[in-house]
N, C-alpha and C positions, 0 to 999 in steps of 0.2 A: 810513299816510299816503300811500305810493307803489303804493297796489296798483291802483289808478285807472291810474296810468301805463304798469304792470307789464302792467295787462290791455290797454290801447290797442297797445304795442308787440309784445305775445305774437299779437295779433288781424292785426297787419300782416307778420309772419313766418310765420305760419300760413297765411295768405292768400294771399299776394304769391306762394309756389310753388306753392299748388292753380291762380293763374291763369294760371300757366307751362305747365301740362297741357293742351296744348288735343288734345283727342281728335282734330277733326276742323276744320281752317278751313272756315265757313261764306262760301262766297264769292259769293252772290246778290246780288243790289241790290234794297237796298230804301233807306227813307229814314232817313238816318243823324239820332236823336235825341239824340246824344249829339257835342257839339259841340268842338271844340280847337282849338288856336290853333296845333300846328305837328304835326307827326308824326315823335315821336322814333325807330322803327324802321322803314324801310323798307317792308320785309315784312311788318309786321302790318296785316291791316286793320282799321280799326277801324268802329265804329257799334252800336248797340244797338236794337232798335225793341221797344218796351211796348207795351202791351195789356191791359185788365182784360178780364173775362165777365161775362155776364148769370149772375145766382145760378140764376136757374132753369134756364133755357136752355142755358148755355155759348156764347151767342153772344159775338162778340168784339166790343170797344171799341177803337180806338184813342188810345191816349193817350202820353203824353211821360215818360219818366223822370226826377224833378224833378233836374234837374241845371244847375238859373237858379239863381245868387246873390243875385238880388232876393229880400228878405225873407229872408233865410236867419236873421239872429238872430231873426225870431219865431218860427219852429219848433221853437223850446224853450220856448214858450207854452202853459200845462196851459189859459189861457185863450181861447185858438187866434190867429193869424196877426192878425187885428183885432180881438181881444178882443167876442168874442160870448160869451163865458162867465163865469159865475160859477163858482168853485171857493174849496174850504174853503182854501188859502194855499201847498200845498207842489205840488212838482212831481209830478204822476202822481196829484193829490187825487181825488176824486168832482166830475166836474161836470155843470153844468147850462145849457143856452144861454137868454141873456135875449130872443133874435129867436125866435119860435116856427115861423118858418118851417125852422130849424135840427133841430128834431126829429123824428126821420125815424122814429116808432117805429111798425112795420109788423109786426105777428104774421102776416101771413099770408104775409112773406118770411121776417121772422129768428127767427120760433121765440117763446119764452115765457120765456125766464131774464132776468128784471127786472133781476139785478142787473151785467148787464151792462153796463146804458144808460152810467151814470153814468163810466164808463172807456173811452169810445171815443174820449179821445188818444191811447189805449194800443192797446186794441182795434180788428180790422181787422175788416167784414165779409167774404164772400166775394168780393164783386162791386168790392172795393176794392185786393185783393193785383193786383198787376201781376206778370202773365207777360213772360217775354223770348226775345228770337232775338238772338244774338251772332254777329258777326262774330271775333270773339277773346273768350277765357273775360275776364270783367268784373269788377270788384272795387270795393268801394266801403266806407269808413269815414267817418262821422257823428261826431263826440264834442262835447257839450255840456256846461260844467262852472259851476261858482260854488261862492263861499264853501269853507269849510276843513273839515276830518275829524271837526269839532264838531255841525256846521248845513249843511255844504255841499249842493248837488242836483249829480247827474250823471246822464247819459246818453250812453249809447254803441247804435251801431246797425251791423250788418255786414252785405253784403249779397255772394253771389257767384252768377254763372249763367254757363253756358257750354252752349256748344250739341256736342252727339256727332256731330250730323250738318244737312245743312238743318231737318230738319223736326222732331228731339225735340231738347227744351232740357230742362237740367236747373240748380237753383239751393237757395240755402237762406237763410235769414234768422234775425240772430240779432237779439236788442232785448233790452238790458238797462237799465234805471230805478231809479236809486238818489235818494231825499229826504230826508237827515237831518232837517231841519226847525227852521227859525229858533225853532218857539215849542216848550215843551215836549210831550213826546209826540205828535209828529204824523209820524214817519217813515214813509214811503212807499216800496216795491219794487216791482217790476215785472219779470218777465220773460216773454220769448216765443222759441220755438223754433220754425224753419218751414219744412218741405222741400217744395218743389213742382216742377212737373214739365210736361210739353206736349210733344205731338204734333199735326202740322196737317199733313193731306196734300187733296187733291181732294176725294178719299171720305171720307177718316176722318180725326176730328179730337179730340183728349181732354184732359182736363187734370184737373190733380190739386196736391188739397195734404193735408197734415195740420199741424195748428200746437197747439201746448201754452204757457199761460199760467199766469202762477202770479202769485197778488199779494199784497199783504199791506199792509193800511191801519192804523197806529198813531191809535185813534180819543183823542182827547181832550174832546170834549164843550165844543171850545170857549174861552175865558178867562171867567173869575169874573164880569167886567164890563167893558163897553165903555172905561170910565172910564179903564183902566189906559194907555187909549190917546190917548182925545180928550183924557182933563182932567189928565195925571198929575201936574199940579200939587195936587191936594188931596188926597195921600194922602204921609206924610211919609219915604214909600221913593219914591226912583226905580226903579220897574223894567226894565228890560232886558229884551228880549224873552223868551230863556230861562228869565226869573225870575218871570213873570209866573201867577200861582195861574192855572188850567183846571179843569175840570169832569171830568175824569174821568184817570185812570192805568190802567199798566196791563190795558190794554184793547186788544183787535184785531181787526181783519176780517179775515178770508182766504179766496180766491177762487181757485178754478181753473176757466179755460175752455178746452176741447178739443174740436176737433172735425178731422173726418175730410168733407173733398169729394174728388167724384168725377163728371165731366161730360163722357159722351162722346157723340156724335153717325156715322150711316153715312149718305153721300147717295148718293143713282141721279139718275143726270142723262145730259146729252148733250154732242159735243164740238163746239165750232167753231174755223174757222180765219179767222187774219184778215191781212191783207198787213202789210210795214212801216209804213205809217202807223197801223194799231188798225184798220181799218174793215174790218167782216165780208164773207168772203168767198162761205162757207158755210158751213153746218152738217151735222153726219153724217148725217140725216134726209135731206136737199134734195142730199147725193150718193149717195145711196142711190133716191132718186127721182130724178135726170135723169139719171145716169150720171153725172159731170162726170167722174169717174175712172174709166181705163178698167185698171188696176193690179189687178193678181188673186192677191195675196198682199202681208202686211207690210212687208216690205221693200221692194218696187217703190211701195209706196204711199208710203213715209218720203224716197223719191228723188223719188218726184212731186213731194213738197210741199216737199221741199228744192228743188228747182230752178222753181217758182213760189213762192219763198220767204215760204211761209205758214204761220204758229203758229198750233199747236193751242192751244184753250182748252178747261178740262173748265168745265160749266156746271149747277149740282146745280139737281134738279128734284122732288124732294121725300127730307126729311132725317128719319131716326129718330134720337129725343135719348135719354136717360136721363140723369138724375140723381140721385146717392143725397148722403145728407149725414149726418152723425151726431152730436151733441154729446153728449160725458158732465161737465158740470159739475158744483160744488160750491162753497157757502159756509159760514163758520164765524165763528161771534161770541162772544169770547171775554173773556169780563172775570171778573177776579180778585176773591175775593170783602175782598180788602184794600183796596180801593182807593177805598173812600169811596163807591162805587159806589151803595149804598143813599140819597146825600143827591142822586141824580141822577134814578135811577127811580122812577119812583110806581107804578105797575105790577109786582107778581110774581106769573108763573101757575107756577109752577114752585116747587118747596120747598129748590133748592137754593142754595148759599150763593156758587155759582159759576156765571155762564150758560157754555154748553159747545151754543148753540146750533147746529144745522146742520142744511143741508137738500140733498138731492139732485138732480141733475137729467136725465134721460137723453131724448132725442130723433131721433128715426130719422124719414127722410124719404125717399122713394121717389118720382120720377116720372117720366113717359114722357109723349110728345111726335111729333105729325106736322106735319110741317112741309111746305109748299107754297113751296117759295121764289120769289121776286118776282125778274121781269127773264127768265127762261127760254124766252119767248115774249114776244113785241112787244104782244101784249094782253092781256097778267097784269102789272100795273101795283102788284098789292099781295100783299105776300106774309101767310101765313094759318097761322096754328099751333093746335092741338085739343091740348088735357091734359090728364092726370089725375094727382092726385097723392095719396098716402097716407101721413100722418105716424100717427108713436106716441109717445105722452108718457109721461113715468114720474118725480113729484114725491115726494119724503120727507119729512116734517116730524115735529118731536118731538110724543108725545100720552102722554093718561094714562087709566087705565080708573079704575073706580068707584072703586078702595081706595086710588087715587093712586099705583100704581105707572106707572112710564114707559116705553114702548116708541116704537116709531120708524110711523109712520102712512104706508103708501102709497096714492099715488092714479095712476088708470093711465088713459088714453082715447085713444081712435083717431078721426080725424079724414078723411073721402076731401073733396077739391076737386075739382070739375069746371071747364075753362075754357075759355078762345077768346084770339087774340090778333091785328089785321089792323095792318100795320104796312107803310112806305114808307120805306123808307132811299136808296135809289136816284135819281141825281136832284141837281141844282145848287142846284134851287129852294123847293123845297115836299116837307115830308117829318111823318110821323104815326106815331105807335103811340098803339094803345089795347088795353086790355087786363082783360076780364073773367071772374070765376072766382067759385064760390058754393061754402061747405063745409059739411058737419055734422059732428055727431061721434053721431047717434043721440038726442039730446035735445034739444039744440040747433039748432031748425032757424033759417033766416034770414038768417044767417052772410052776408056778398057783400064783392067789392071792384071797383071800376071806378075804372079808373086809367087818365089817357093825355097823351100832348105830341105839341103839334102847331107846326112851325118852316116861316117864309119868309124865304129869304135876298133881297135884291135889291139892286145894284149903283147906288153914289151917289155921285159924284163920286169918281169912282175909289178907293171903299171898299165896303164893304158894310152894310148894314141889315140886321140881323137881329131878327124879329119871333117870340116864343116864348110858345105857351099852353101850358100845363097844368094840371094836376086831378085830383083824386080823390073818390071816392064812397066810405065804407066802413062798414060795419055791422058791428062783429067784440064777440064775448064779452070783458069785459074782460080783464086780465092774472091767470093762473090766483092768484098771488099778491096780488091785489089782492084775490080771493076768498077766498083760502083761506092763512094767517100765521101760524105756532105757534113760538113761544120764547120764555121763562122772563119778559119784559118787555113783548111785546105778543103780541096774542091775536084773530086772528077768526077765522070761518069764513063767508060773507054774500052771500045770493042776488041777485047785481046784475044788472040790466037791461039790455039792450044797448046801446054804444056808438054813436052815430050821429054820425060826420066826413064834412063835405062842404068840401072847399076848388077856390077857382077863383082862377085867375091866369095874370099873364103878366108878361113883359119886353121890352123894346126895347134893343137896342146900336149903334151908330153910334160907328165911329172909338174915341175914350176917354170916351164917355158910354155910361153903361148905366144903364137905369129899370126898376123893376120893380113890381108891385102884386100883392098878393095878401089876400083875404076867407076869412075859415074859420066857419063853424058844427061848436060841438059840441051833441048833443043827450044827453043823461045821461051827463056828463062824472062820473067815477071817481076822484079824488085822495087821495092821503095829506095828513092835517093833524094837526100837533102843536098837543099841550093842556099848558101851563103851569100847577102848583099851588106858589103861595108857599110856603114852607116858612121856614128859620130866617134872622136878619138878622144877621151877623156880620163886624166891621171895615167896618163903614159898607157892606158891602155882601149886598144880598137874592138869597136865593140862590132856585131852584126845582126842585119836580121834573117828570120830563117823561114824559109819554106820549105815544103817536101811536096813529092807526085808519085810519079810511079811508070816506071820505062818496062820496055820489054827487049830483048836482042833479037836481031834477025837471025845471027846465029846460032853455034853453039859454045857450050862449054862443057869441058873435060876435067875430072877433078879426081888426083888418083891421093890413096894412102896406103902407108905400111904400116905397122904398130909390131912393135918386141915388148914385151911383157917378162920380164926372167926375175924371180928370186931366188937367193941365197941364204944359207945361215952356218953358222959355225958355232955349235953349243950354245949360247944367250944372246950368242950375235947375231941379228937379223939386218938382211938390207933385199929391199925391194923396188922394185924400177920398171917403168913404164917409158917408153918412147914412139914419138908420132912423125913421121917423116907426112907430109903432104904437098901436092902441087897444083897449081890451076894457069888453066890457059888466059885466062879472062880474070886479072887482080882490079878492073872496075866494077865489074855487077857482081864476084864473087870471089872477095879477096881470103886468104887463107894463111897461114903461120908456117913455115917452111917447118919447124922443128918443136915439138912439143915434149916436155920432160916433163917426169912426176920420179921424184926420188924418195924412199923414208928407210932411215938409218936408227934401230931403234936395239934396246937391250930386253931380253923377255925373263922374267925368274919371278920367283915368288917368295914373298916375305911372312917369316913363322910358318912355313908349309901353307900355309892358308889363302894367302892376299897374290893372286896375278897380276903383276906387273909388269908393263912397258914404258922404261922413258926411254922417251928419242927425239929424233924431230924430223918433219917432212919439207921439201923444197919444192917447186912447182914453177915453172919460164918455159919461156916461148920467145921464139926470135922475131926481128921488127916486120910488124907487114901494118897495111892501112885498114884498121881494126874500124869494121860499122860504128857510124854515131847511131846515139838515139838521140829519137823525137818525140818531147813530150807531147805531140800536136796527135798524133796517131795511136802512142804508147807503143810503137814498133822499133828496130834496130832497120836503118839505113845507109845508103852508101854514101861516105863523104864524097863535097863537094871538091871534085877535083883541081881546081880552085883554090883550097884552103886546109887540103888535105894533110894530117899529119900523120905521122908512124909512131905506132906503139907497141912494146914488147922487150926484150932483152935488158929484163930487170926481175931478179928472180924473188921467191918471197918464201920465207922461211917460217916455218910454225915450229915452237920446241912445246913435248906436251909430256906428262906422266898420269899414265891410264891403267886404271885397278878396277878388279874383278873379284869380286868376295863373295858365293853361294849367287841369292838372286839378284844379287847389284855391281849395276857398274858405273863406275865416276872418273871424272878426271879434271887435270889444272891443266890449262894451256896458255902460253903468250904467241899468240898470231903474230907475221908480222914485224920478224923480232931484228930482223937485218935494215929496219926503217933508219934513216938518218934524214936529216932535215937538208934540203938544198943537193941530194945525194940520188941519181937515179933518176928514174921516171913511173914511180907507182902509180898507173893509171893502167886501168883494163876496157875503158868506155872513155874517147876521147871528152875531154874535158870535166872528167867526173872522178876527181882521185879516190883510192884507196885509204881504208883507215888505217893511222898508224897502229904501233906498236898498243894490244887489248890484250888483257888477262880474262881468259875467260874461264869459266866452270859448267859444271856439267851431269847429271846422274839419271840411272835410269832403274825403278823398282821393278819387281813382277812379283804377285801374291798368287799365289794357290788359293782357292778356296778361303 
């Protein structure tokens, strides 16, 4: 019962002296992201500044280290911060987002292991981990908990970086995900280990991680029948969540993802110098052409420039990148042959009495890069990058030869891209990347992705308007998975035709309104769908067995949205709101929520001057549309069997919370969930997998300096 606690206070002792070590104070100025309300020593300085990378590239991002108490109790949300997701009911489930603009699934960035999609609460891409530059080694503890040693969810998160010197940071991350699970058999784990690392000088600049993931989904298959929920008046047990019959035992998914990046870059450039105000003086070039210095060795030159007190600046004028990246994945699906298992599947390709499925997944990725950087001359207005990149895949699946013996099936293929990228970062006003790349792998010709955003900032009443297009063009070979599926319950192998996604859009933001619209065509859309066969009727309720495959449309389909974004406040009064209008031509391969709300009604003030305060409470619905099942058979979200298919949606869920912010900590009480009544509604967001009732949860997050 105490190891929950054991592990949070073992994590801040372990901690709190690694961030005692500071190898080297970093004492440059930069802009401090990390905010406080007093500075308890003297002598430490503090600040933090984050940054993500480009996955390809390794160029940098800058961005903020989430260290705002706003919204801090939805980030123990498996359904995300405003509930764009559907998920099977437990913390760290499988999920799926019902805004399509949410699906960012892109083979020709993140590779081909499907069964990743569904865990990226959990899961980080590359371009998502933030690097750090510390002023003092930095420390940080998350802990998210509810419910008891029975059903409870917990999560803990530990973060530490410290810098050796200016320019290499070094740091680690740890993430651990624990889900008992209110109903039975649905416990969920999670873990990730993460060392990264950075170097940024003029010329050279690198960065590095390796992370290891390991997860484990307790599949259930579901409850018997919705009934247990909406009606539990006719059936002459009350059930309890715990108590309530499921569709499967016994049963599990388990996943490891691992991977290895690595993204360094060398620039040749030129130096300038510029007076105290920033404004250029010269450049090495233009003193090299008019004399301006008459200094005839290093040292008289660094006296020169010290007593016309002018900084040098290095100015990269064209960059060599590489990139290597490596994943060795795996999953396993595991069901016991006790477990009833056979009144579930309909489907056995396999003769055993146990699925012991699994499949492999390895991924090597190589590319190189020139790069032309933008700004190095007053008439190079855009900067220009040329690639090539060379991946290797390497999938295993279970197989059988003629006499039904079983061996393990490899499939292997090498894939080269060619591409271009012209991009405008530089600049107050008006800024572009676009970005084009075409692959084969030798049979497959075709292959393209054109992808690009283009932004105008411009000044309004003393705010800003910012105007945002983006898009993409892409042809890519379906998911090798989608082709090719072997284990003991489902079964293809299936020559599908290429993909064609074209989406265009944009947004507008002004002050606390933000608009956004976005149109997608798919042309031979690809999906998994489950098939429903009746089977036996027992205790008033029918049960089925379940198969799944994978279709594709001759068609196409059209799928447009709007989003309004507006907030408000009046003195202590805050209210903020999100709304999603979406449409689709095709509600069988790619069904959609007509109307999506996120509302939070909250009071903000602070208590003794000191304690920041918000109570409120947030709402979150969506009107009825025929919401994907999942299948535990795949670990994927498919399209119900039209057959048997139900509607879910227009049943809203209410969170009331009170969230405090005190110097480096923030905590909060919240009851999820609070508008639950029994026999009342339909809280289900994953057909046949309810939502938990009414949970009190808690919450805090430290950050040490030094």
């Amino acid at each position: 019962m105490y190891i929950k606690y054991f592990f949070v206070i073992a994590l801040c002792l372990l901690l709190k002296p690694l961030g005692a070590q500071n190898l080297q104070q970093n004492t440059d100025t930069r802009e401090n992201h990390f905010a406080t309300d007093s500075v308890e020593k003297e002598d430490v300085p503090e600040g933090i500044y984050a940054w993500t990378i480009d996955s390809r590239f390794g160029s940098v991002r800058p961005a903020n280290y989430d260290t705002i108490p706003h919204l801090f109790p939805n980030e123990a949300f498996t359904e995300g911060i405003r509930g764009h997701y559907n998920f099977t009911g437990n913390l760290g489930a499988p999920r799926l987002s019902r805004i399509f603009t949410d699906r960012t699934e892109n083979s020709f960035r993140d590779g081909q292991f499907l069964f990743s999609q569904p865990f990226d609460f959990f899961l980080r891409r590359p371009d998502q981990l933030l690097f750090t530059n510390t002023k003092s080694p930095f420390t940080n503890l998350t802990y998210h908990e509810c419910g008891n040693k029975q059903n409870g969810e917990d999560r803990i998160r530990a973060l530490f970086s410290t810098n050796v010197n200016k320019r290499l940071g070094l740091g680690f991350k740890l993430d651990y995900l624990y889900g008992r699970g209110y109903y039975d058999s649905q416990a969920t784990s999670a873990f990730n280990g993460t060392l990264f690392g950075s170097y940024r000088s003029d010329r050279y600049s690198l960065h590095s991680f390796f992370a290891a993931n390991h997860l484990k989904n307790r599949e259930n298959g579901g409850i018997e029948t919705d009934e247990y929920v909406t009606s539990p008046e006719s059936f002459p047990t009350r059930y309890d969540t715990d108590d309530m019959p499921v569709n499967l035992s016994r049963t599990n998914s388990k996943q490891q993802d691992n991977i290895l990046f690595f993204t360094h870059r060398y620039s040749i450039g030129l130096t300038r110098w510029t007076d105290k105000n920033g404004k250029i003086v010269s450049t090495q070039a233009d003193r090299a052409a008019t004399k301006v210095s008459t200094v005839t060795d290093s040292t008289q030159m660094s006296a020169s420039t010290d007593s016309l007190k002018l900084t040098p600046h290095f100015v990269p004028v064209t960059s060599l990148i590489h990139t290597l990246r490596m994943d060795f994945n795996n999953r396993r699906f595991i069901s016991s042959a006790a477990n009833g298992g056979r009144n579930f599947f309909n489907d056995y390709y396999l003769n055993n009495d146990s699925a012991r499925d699994k499949t492999d997944y390895t991924h090597v990725e190589n590319l190189v890069a020139l790069e032309i950087n933008e700004g190095f001359n007053r008439w190079v207005k855009t900067g220009m990058r040329l690639f090539a990149k060379h991946e290797y895949y390497r999938f295993t699946l279970p197989d059988t030869t003629a006499s039904g013996t079983q061996y393990e099936q490899k499939y292997s293929n090498h894939y080269l891209t060619l591409g271009a990228q012209l991009m405008k970062k530089q600049g107050r006003v008006f800024h572009y990347d676009v970005l084009g790349e075409i692959r084969s792998n030798g049979s497959n010709w075709g292959e393209f992705n054109i992808e690009g955003t283009a932004d105008v900032d411009l000044p309004l009443w003393k705010d800003t308007v910012s105007v945002r297009l983006d898009g993409f063009i892409r042809n890519e070979q379906p998911n090798f998975y989608l082709r090719h599926f072997h284990a003991r319950n489902a079964w293809w192998d299936k020559d599908l035709d290429n993909q064609l996604t074209v989406r265009l859009g944009g947004s507008l933001s002004w002050k606390n309104t933000h608009l956004s619209f976005h149109l997608q065509n798919i042309q031979k859309l690809a999906y998994f769908a489950e098939t429903l066969t009746p089977s036996n009727f027992t205790n008033n309720v029918q049960h089925y067995t379940h198969s799944v495959g994978v279709r594709q449309n001759s068609g196409s389909v059209q799928l447009l949205t709007a989003s309004l974004r507006q907030d408000f406040h009046l003195g202590i009064l805050h209210w903020e709101n999100e709304l999603i209008y979406q449409a689709t031509t095709d509600k069988d391969s790619y069904p959609l929520p007509a109307f999506s709300v996120w509302t939070n009604l909250y009071l903000k003030f602070r208590l003794a001057r000191v304690l920041q305060t918000a109570l409120g409470a947030d709402m979150r619905y969506f009107t009825k549309y025929y919401a994907p099942a999942y299948s535990p058979i795949i670990g994927q979200y498919a399209m119900q069997d039209p057959n048997y298919r139900i509607q879910l949606g227009n049943y809203p869920v209410i969170n009331a919370y009170v969230n405090f912010h005190l110097k480096r900590t923030r905590f909060y009480v919240m009851a999820s969930h609070v508008n639950y009544s029994s026999g009342t509604g339909n809280p289900f967001l994953v057909p046949h997998y309810p939502l938990n009732r009414l949970v009190l949860r808690l919450g805090i997050s430290w950050n040490f300096i030094n």
